[in-house]
PDB file of N, CA, C and O in Angstrom:
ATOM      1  N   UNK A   1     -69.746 175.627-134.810  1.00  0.00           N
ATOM      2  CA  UNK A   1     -68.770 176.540-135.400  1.00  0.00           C
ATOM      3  C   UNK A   1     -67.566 176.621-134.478  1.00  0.00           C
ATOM      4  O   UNK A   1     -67.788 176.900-133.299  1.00  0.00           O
ATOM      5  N   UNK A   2     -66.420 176.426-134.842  1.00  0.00           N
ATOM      6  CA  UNK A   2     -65.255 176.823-133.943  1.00  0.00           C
ATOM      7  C   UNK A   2     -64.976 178.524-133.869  1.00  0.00           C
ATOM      8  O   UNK A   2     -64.692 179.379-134.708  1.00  0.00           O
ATOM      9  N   UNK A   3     -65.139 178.524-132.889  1.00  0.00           N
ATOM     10  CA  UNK A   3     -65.298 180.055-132.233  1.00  0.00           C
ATOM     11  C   UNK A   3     -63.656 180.384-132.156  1.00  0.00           C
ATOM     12  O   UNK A   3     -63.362 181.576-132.249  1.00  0.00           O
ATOM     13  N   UNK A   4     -62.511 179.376-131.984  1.00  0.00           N
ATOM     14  CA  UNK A   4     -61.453 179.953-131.074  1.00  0.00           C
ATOM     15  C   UNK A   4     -60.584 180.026-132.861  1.00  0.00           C
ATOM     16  O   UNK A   4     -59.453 180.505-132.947  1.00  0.00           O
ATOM     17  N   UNK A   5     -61.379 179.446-134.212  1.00  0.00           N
ATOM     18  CA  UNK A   5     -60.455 179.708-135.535  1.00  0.00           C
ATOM     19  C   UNK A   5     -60.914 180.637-135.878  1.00  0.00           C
ATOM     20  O   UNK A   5     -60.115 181.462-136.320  1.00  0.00           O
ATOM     21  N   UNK A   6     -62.419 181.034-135.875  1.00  0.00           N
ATOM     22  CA  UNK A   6     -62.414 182.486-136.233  1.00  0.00           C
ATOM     23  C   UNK A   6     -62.199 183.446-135.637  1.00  0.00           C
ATOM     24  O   UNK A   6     -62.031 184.450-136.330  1.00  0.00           O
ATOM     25  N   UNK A   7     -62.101 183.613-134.107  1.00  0.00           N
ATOM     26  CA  UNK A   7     -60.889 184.663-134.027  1.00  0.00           C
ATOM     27  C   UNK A   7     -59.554 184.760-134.320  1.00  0.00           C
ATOM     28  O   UNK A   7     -58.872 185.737-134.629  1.00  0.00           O
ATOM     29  N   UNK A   8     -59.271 183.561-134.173  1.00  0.00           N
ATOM     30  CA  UNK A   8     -57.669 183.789-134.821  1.00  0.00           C
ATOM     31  C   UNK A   8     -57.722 184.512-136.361  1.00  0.00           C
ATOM     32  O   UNK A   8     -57.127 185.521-136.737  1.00  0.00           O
ATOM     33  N   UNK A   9     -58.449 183.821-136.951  1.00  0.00           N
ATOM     34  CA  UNK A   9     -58.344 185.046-138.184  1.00  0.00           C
ATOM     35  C   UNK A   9     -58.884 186.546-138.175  1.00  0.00           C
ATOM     36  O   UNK A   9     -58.394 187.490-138.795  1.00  0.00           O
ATOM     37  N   UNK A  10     -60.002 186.564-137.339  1.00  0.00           N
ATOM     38  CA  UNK A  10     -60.468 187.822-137.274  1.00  0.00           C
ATOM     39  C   UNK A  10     -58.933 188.619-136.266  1.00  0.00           C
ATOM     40  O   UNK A  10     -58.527 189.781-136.245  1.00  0.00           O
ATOM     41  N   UNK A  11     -58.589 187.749-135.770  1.00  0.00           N
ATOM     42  CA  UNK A  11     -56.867 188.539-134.424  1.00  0.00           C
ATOM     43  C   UNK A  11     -57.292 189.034-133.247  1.00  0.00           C
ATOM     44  O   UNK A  11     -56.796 189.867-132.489  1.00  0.00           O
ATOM     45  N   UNK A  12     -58.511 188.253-133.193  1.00  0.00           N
ATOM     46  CA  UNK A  12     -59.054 188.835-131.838  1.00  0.00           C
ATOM     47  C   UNK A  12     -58.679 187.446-130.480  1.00  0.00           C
ATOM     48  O   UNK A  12     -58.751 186.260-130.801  1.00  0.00           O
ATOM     49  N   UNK A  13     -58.334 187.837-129.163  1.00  0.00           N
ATOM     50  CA  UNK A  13     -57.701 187.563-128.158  1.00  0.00           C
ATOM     51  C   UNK A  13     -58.781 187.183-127.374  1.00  0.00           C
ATOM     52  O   UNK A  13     -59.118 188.046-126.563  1.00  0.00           O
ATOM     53  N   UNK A  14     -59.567 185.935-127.364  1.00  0.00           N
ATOM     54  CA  UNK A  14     -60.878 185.694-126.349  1.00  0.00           C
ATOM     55  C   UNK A  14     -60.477 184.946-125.354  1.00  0.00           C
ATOM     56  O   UNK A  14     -59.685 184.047-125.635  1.00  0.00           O
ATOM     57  N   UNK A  15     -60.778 185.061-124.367  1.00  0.00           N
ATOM     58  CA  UNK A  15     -60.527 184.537-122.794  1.00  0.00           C
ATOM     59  C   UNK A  15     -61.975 183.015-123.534  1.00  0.00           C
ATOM     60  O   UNK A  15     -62.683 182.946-124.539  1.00  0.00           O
ATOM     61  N   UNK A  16     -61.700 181.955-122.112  1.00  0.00           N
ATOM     62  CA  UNK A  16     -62.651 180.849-122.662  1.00  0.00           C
ATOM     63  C   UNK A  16     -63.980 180.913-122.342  1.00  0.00           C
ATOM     64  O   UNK A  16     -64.993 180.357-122.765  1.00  0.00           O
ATOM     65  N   UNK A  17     -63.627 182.096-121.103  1.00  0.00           N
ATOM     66  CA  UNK A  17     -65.467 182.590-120.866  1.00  0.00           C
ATOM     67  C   UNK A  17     -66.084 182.961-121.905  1.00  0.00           C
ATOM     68  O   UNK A  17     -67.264 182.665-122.092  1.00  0.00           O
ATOM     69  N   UNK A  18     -65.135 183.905-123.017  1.00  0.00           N
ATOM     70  CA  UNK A  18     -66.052 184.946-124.183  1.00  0.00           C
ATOM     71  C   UNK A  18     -66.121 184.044-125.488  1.00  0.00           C
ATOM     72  O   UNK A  18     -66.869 184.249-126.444  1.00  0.00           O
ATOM     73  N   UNK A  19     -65.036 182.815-125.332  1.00  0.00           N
ATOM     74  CA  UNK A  19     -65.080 181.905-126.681  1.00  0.00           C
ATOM     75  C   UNK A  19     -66.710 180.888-126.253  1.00  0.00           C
ATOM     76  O   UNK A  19     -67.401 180.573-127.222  1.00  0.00           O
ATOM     77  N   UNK A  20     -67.161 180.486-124.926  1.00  0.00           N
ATOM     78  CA  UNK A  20     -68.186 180.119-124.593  1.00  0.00           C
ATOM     79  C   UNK A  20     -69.456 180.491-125.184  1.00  0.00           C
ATOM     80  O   UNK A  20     -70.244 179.914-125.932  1.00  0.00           O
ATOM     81  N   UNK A  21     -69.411 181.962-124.460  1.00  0.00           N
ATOM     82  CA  UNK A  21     -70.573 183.172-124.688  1.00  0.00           C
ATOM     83  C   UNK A  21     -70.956 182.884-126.192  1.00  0.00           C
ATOM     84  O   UNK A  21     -71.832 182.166-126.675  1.00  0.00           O
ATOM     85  N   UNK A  22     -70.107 183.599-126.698  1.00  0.00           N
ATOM     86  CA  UNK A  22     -69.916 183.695-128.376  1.00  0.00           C
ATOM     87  C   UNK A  22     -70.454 182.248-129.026  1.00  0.00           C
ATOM     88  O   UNK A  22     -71.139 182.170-130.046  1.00  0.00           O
ATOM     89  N   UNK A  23     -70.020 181.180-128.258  1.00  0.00           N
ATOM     90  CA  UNK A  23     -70.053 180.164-129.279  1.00  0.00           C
ATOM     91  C   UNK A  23     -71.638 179.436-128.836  1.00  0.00           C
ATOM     92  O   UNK A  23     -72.336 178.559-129.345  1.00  0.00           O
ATOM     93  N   UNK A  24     -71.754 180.275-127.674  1.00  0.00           N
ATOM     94  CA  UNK A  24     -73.965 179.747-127.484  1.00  0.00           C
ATOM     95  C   UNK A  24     -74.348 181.125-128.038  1.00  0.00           C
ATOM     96  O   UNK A  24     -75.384 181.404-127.434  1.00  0.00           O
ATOM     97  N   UNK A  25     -74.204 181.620-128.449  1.00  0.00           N
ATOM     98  CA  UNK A  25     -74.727 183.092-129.329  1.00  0.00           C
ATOM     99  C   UNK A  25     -74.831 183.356-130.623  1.00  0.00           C
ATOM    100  O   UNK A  25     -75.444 184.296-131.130  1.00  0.00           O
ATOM    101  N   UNK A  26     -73.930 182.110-131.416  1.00  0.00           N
ATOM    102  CA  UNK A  26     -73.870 181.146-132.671  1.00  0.00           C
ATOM    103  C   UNK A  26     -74.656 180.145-132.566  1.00  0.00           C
ATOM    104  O   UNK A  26     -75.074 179.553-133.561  1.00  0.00           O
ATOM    105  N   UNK A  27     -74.881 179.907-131.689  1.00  0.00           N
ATOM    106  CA  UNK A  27     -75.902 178.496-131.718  1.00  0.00           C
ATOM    107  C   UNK A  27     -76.709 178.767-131.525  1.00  0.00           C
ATOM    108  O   UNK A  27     -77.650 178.018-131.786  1.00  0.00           O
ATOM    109  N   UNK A  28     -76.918 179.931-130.976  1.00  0.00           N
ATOM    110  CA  UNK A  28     -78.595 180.610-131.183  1.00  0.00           C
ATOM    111  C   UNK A  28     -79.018 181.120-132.516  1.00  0.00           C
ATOM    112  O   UNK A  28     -79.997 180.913-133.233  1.00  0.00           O
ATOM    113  N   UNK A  29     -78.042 181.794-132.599  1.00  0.00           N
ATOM    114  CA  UNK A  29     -78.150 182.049-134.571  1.00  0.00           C
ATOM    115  C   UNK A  29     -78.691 181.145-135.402  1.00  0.00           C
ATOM    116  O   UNK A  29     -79.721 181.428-136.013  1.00  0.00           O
ATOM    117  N   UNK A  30     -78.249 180.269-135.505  1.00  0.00           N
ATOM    118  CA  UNK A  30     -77.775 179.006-136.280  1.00  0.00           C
ATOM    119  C   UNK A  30     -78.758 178.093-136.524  1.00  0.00           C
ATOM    120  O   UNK A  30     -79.000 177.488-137.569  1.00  0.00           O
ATOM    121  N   UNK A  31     -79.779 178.009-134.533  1.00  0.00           N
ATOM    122  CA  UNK A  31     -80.824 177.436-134.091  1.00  0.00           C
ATOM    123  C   UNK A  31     -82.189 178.324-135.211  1.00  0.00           C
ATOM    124  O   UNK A  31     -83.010 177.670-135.854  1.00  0.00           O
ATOM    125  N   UNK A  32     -82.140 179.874-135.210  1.00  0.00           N
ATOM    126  CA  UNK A  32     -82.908 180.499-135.505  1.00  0.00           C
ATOM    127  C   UNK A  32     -83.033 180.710-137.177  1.00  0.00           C
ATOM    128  O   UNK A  32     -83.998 181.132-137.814  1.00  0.00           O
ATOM    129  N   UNK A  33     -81.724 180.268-137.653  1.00  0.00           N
ATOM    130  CA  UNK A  33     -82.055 180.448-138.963  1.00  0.00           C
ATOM    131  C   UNK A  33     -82.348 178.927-139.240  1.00  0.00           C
ATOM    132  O   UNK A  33     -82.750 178.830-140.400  1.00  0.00           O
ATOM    133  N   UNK A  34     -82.297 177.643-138.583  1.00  0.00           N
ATOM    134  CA  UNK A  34     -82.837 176.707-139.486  1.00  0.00           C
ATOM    135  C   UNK A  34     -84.396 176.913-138.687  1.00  0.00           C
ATOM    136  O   UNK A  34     -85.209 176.150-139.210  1.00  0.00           O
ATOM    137  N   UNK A  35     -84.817 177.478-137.922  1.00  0.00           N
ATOM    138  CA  UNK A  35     -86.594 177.421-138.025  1.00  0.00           C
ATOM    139  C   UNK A  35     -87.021 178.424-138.863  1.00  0.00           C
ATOM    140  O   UNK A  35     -88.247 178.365-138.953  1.00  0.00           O
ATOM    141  N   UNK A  36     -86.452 179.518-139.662  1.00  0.00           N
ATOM    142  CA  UNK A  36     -86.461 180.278-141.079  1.00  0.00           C
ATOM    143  C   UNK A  36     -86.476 179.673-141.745  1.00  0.00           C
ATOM    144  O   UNK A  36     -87.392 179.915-142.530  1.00  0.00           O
ATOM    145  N   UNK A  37     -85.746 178.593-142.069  1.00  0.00           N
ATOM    146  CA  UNK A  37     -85.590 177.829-142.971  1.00  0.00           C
ATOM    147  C   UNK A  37     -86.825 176.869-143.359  1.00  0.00           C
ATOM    148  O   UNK A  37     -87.069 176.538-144.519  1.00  0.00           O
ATOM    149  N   UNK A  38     -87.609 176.447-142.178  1.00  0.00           N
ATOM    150  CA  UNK A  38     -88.814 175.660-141.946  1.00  0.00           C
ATOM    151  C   UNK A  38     -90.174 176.299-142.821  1.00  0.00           C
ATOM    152  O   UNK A  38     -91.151 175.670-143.229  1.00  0.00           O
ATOM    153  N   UNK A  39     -89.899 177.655-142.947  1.00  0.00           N
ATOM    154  CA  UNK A  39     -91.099 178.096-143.448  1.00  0.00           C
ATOM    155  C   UNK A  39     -91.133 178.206-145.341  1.00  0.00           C
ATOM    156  O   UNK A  39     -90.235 178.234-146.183  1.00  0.00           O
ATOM    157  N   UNK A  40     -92.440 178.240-145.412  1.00  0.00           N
ATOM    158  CA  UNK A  40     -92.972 178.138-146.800  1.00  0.00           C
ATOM    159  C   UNK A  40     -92.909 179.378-147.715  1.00  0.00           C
ATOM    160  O   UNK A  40     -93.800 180.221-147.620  1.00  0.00           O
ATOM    161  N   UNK A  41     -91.846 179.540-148.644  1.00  0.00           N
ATOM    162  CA  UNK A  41     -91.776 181.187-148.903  1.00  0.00           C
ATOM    163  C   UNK A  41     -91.869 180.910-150.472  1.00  0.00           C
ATOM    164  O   UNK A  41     -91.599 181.794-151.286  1.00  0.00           O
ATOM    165  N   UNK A  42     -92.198 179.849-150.777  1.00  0.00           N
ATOM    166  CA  UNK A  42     -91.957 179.895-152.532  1.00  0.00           C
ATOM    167  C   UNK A  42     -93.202 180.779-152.820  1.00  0.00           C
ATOM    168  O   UNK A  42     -93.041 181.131-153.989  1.00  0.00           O
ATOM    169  N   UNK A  43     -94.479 181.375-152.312  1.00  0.00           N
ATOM    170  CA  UNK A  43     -95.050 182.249-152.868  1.00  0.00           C
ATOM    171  C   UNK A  43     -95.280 183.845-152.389  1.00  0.00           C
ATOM    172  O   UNK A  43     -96.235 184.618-152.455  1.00  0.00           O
ATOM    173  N   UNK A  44     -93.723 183.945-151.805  1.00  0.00           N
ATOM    174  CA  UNK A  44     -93.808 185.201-151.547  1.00  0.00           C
ATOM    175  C   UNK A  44     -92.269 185.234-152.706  1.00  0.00           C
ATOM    176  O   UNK A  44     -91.447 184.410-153.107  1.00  0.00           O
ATOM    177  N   UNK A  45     -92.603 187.056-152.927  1.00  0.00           N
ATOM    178  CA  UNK A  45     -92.080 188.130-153.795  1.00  0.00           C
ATOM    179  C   UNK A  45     -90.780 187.939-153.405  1.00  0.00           C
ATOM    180  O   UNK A  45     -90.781 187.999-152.175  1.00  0.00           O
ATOM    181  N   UNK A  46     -89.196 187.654-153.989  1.00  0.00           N
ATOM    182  CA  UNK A  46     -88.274 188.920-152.665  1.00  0.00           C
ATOM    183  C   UNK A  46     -88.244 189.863-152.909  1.00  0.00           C
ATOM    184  O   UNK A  46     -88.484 190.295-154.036  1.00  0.00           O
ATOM    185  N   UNK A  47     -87.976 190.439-152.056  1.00  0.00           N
ATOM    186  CA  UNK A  47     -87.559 191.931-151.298  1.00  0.00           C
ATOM    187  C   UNK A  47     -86.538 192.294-151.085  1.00  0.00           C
ATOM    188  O   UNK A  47     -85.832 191.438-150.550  1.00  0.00           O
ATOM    189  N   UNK A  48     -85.841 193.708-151.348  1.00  0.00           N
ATOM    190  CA  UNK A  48     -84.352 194.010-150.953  1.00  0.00           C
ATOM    191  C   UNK A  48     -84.827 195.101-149.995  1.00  0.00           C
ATOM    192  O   UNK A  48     -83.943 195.488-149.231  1.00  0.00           O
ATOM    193  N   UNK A  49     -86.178 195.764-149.842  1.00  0.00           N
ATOM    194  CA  UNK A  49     -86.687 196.345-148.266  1.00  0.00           C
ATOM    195  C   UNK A  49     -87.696 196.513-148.245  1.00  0.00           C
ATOM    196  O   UNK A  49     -88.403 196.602-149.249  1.00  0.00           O
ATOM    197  N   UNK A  50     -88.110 196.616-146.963  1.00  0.00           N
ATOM    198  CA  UNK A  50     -89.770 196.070-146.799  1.00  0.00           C
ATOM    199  C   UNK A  50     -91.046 197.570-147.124  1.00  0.00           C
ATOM    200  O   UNK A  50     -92.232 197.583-147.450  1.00  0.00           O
ATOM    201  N   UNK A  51     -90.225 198.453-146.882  1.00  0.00           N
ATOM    202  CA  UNK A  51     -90.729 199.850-147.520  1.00  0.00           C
ATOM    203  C   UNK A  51     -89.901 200.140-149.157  1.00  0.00           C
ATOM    204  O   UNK A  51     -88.790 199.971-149.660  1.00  0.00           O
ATOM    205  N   UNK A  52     -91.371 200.720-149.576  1.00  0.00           N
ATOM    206  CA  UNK A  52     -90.647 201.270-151.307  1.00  0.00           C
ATOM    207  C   UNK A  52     -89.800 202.286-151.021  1.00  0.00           C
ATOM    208  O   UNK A  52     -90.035 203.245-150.286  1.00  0.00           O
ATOM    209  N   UNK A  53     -88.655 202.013-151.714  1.00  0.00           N
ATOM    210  CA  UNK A  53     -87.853 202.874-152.070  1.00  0.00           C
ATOM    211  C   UNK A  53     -88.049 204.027-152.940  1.00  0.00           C
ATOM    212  O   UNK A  53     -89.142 203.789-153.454  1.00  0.00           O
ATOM    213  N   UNK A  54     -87.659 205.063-153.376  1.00  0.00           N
ATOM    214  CA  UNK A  54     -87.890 205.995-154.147  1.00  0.00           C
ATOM    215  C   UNK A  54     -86.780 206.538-154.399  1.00  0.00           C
ATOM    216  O   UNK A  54     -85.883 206.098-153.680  1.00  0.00           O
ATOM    217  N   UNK A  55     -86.497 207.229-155.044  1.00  0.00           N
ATOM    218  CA  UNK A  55     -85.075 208.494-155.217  1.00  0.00           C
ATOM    219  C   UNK A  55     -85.304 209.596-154.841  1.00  0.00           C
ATOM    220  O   UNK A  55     -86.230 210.402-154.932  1.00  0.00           O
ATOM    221  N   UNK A  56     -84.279 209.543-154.370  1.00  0.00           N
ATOM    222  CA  UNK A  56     -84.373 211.425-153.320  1.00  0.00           C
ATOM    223  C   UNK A  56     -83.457 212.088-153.629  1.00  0.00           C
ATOM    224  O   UNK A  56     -82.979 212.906-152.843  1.00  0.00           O
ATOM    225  N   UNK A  57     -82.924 211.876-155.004  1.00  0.00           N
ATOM    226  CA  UNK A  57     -81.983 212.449-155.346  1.00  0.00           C
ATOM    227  C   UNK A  57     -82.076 213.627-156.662  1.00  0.00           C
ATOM    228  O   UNK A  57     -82.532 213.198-157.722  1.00  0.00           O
ATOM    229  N   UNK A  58     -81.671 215.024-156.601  1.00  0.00           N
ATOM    230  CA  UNK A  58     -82.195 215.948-157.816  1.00  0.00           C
ATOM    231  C   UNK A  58     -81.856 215.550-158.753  1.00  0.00           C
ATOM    232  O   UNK A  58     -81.027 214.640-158.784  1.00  0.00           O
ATOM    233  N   UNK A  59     -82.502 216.219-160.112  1.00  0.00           N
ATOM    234  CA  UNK A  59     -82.290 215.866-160.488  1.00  0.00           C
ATOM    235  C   UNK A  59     -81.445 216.236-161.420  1.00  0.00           C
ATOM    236  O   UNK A  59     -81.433 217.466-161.479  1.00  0.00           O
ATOM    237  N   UNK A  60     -80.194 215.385-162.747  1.00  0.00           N
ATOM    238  CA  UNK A  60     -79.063 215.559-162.653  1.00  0.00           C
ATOM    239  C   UNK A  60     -79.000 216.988-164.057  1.00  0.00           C
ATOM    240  O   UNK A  60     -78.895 216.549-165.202  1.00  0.00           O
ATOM    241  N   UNK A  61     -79.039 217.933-163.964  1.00  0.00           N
ATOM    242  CA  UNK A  61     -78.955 219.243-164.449  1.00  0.00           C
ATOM    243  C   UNK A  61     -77.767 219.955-164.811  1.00  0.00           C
ATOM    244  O   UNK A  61     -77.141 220.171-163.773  1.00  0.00           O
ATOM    245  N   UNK A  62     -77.045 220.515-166.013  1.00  0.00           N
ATOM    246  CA  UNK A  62     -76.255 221.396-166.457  1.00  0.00           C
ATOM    247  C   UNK A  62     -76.109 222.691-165.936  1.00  0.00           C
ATOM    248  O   UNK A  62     -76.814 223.546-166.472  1.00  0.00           O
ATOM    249  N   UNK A  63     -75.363 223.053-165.016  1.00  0.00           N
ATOM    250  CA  UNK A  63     -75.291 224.316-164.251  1.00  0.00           C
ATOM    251  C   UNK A  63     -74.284 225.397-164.483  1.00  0.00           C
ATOM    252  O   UNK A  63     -73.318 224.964-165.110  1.00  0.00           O
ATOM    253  N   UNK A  64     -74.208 226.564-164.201  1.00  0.00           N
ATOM    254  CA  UNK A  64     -73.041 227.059-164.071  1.00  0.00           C
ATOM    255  C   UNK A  64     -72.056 226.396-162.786  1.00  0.00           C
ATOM    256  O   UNK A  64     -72.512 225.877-161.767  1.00  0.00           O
ATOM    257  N   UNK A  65     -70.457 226.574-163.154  1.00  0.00           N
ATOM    258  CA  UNK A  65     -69.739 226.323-162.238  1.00  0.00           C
ATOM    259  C   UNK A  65     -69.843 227.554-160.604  1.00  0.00           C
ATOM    260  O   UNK A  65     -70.485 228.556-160.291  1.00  0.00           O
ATOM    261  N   UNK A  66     -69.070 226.911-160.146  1.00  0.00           N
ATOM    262  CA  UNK A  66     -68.660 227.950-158.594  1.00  0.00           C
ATOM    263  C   UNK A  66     -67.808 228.843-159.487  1.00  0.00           C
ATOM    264  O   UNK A  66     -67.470 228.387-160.579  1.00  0.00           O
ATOM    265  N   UNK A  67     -67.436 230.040-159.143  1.00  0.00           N
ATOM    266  CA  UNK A  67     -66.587 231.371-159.583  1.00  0.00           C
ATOM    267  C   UNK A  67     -65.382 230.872-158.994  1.00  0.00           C
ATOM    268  O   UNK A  67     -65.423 230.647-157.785  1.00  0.00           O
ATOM    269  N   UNK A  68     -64.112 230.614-159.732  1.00  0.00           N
ATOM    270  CA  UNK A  68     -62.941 230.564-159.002  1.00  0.00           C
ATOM    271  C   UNK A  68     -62.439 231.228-157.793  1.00  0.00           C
ATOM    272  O   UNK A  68     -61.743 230.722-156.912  1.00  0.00           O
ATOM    273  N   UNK A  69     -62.998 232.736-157.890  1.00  0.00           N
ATOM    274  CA  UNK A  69     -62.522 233.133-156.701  1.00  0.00           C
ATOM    275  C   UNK A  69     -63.352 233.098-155.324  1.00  0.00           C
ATOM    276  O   UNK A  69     -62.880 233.334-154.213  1.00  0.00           O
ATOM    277  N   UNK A  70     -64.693 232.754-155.621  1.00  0.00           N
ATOM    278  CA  UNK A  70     -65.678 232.068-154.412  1.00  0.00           C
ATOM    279  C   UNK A  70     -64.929 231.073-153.573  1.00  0.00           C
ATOM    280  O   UNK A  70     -64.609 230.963-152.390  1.00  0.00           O
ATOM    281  N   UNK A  71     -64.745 230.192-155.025  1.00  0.00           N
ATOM    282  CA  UNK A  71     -64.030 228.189-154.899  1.00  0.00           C
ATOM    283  C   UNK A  71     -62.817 228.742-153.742  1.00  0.00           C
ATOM    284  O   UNK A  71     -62.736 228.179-152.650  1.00  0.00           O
ATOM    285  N   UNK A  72     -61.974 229.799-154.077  1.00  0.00           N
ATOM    286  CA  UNK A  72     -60.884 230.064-153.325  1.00  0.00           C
ATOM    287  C   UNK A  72     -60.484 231.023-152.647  1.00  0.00           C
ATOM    288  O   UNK A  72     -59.349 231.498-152.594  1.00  0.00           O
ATOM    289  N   UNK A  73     -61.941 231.502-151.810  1.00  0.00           N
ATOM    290  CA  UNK A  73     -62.051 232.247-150.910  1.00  0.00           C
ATOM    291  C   UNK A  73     -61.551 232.132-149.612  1.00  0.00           C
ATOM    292  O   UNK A  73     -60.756 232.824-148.976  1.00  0.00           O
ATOM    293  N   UNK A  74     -62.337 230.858-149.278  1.00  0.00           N
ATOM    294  CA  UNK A  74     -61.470 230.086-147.706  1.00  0.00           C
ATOM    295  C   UNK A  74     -60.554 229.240-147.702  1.00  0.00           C
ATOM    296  O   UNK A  74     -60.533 228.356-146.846  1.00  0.00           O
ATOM    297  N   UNK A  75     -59.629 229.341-148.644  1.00  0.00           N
ATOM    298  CA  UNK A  75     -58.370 228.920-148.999  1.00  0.00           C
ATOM    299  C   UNK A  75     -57.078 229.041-147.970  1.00  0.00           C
ATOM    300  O   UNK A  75     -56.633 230.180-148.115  1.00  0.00           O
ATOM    301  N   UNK A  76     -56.473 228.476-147.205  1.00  0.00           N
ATOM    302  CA  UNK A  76     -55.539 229.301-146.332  1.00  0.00           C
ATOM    303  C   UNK A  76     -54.180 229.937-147.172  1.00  0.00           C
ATOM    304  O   UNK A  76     -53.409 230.774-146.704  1.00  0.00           O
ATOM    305  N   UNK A  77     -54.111 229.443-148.259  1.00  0.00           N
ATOM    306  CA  UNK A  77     -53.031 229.484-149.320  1.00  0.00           C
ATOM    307  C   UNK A  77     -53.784 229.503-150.548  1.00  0.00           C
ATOM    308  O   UNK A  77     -54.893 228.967-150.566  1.00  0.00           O
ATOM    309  N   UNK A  78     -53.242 230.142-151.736  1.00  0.00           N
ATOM    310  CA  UNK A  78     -53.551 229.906-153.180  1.00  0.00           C
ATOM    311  C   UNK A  78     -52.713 230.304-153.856  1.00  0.00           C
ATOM    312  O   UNK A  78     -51.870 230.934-153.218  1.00  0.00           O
ATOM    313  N   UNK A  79     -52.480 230.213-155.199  1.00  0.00           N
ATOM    314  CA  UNK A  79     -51.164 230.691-156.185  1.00  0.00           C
ATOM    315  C   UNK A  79     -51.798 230.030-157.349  1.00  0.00           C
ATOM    316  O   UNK A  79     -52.415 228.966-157.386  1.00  0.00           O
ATOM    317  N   UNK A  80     -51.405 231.231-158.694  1.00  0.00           N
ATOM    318  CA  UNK A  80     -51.946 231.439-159.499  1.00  0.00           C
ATOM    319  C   UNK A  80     -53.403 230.534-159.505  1.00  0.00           C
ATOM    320  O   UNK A  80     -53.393 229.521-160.204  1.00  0.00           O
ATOM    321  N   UNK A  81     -54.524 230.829-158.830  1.00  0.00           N
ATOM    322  CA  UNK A  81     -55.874 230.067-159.213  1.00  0.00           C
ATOM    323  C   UNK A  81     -56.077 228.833-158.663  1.00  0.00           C
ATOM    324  O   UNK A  81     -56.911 228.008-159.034  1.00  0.00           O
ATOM    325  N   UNK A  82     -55.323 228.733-157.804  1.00  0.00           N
ATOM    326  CA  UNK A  82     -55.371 227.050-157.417  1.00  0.00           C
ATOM    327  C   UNK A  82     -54.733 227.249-156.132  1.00  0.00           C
ATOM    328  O   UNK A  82     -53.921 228.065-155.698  1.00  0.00           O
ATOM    329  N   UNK A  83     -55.385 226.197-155.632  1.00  0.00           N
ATOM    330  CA  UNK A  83     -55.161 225.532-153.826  1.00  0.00           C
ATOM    331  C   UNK A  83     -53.795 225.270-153.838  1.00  0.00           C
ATOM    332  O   UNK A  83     -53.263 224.656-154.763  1.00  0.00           O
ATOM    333  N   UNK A  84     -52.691 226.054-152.062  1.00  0.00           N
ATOM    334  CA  UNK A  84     -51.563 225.253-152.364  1.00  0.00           C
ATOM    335  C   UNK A  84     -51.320 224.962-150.889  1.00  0.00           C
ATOM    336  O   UNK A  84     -51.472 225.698-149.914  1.00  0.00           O
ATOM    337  N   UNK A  85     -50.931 223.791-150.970  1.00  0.00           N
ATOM    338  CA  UNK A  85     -51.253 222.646-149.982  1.00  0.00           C
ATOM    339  C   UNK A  85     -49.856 222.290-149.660  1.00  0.00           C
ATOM    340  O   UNK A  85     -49.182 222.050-150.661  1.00  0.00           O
ATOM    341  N   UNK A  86     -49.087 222.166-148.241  1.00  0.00           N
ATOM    342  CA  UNK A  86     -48.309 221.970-148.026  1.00  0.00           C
ATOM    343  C   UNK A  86     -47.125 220.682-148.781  1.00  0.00           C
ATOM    344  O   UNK A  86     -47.852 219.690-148.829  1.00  0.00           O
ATOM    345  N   UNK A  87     -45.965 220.326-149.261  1.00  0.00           N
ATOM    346  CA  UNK A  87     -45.431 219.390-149.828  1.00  0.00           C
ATOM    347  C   UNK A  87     -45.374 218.374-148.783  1.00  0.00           C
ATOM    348  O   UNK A  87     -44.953 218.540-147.638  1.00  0.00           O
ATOM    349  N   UNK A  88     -45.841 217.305-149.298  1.00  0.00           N
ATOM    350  CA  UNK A  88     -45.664 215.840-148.309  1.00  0.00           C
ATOM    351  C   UNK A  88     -44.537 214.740-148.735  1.00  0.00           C
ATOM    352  O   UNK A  88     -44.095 213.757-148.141  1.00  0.00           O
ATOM    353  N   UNK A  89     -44.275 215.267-149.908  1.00  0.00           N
ATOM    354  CA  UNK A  89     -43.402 214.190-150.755  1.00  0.00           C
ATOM    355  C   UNK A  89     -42.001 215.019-150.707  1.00  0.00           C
ATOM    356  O   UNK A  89     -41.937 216.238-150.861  1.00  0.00           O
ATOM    357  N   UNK A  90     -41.048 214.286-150.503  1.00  0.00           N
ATOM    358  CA  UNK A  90     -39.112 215.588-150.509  1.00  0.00           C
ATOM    359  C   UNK A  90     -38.515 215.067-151.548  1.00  0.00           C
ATOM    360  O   UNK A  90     -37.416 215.491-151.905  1.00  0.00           O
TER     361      UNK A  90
END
């Protein structure tokens, strides 16, 4: 892999010690995914994680709203019913 083109696109500034480092740290990668590659997986399942997932999420229910004047209690500003937020635009 050329180490010194993908930083130039990534815009990163590597001295030739860290383009070195980096580029045996890719080749260790690289080394490790073709002995992954070596193994026999056509009779395993895939997986997107190795523990079941579940939902932990409530569930989705029709509620009353917040009370407007709760909603705009800790408001530092408000006017007529609504948040007023400094102008950013002139």
């Amino acid at each position: 892999m050329e180490i010194g083109h993908v930083a130039l696109l990534a815009r990163l500034k590597l001295t030739d010690d860290e383009a070195e480092l980096f580029s045996r740290q890719v080749g260790s990668i690289i080394e490790y995914i073709d002995k992954l590659n070596e193994l026999d997986v056509k009779d395993i399942e895939p997986t997107a994680h190795v523990l079941q997932v579940r939902n932990i999420f409530r569930e989705d229910k029709s509620r009353p709203s917040l009370p407007r004047e709760k909603a705009l209690q800790n408001a530092p500003e408000s006017n007529d019913n609504f948040y007023r937020v400094p102008r950013i635009i002139e």
